[in-house]
C-alpha positions as CSV (number, residue, x, y, z in Angstrom):
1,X,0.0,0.0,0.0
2,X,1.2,3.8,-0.6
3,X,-0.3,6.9,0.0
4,X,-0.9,9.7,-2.5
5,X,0.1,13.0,-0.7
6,X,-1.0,15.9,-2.9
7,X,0.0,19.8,-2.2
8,X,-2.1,22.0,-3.3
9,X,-1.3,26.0,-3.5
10,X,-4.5,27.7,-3.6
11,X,-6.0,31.5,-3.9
12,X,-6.9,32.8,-0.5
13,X,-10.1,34.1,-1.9
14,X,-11.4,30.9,-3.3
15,X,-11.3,28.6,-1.0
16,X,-15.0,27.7,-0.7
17,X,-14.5,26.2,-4.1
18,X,-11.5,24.5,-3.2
19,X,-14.0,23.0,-1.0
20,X,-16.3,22.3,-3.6
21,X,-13.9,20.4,-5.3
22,X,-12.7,18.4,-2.5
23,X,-16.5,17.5,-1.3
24,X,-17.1,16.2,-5.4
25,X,-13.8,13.8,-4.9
26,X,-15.2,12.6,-1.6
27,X,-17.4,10.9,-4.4
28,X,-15.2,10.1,-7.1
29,X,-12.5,8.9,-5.6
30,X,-13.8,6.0,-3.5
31,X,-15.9,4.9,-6.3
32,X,-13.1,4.7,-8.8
33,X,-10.7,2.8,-6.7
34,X,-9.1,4.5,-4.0
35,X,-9.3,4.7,-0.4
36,X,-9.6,8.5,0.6
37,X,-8.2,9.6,3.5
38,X,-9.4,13.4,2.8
39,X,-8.9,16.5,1.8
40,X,-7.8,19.7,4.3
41,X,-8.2,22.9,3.1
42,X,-6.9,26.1,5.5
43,X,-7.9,26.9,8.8
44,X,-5.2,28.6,10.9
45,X,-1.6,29.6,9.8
46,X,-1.5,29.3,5.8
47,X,-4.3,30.3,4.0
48,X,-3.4,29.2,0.6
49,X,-1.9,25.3,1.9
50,X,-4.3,22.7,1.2
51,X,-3.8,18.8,0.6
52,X,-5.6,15.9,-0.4
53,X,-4.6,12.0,0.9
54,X,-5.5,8.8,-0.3
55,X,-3.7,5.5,-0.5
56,X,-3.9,3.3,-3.4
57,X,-2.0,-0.9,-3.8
58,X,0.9,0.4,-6.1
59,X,2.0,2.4,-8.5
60,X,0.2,0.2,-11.4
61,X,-3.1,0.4,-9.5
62,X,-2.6,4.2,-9.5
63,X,-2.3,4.2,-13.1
64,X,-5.8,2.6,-13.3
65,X,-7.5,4.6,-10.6
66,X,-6.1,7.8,-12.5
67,X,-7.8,6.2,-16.2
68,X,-11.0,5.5,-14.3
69,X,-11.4,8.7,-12.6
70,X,-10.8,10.7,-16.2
71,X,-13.9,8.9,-17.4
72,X,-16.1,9.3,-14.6
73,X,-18.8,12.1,-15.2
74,X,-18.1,13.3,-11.8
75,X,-14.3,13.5,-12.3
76,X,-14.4,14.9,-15.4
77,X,-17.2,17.7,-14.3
78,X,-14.2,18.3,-11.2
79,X,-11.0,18.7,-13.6
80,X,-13.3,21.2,-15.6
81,X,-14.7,23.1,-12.8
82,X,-10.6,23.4,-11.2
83,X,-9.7,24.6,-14.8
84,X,-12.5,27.2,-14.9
85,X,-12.4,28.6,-11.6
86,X,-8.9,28.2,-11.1
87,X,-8.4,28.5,-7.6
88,X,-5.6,26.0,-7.8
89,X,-2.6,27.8,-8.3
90,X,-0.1,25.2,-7.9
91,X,-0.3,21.2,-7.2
92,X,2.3,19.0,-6.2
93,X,2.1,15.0,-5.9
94,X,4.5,12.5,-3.9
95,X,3.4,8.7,-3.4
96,X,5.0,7.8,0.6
97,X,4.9,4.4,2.2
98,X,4.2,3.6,6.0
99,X,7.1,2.6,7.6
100,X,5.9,3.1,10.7
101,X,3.9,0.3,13.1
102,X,0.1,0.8,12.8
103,X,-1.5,2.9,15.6
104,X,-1.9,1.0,18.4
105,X,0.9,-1.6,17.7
106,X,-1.0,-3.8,15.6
């Protein structure tokens, strides 16, 4: 398992819709293969620092989430809405994997 980390830089003065957006992945996502952790938009400190995290099997199985989610209405009704409104100024995307014990110790 990895996890999708993604860093978004966003306008200040958009941020509802950066919302918007994250709420219509809430849908997408899950249904096109991947297990959402969330998305966290600002609330104290940085107003323009948002990210979104969800963890996918590998690398291939990324690569087939990604295909799926470009076809689904949804997802494709989200790219075009980011595109329009463009309150994403600037998105960065790094895949990590836990190397930690589970919480708990299990």
């Amino acid at each position: 398992m990895i996890t999708c980390f993604i860093r978004y830089e966003i306008d200040p003065f958009k941020k509802e819709e950066f919302a918007t957006y994250s709420r219509n992945w809430g849908e997408a996502i899950p249904r096109c293969g991947a297990d959402l952790i969330g998305y966290f938009g600002p609330h104290e400190g940085s107003a323009t620092t948002a990210y979104g995290v969800y963890n996918v099997e590998s690398l291939a199985a990324y690569e087939a989430y990604r295909a799926r989610l470009a076809a689904d209405p949804l997802g494709r009704e989200n790219y075009a809405f980011a595109r329009r409104e463009r309150f994403i100024l600037k998105e960065d995307r790094i895949f990590l994997k836990n190397v930690s014990a589970a919480i708990g110790g299990k």
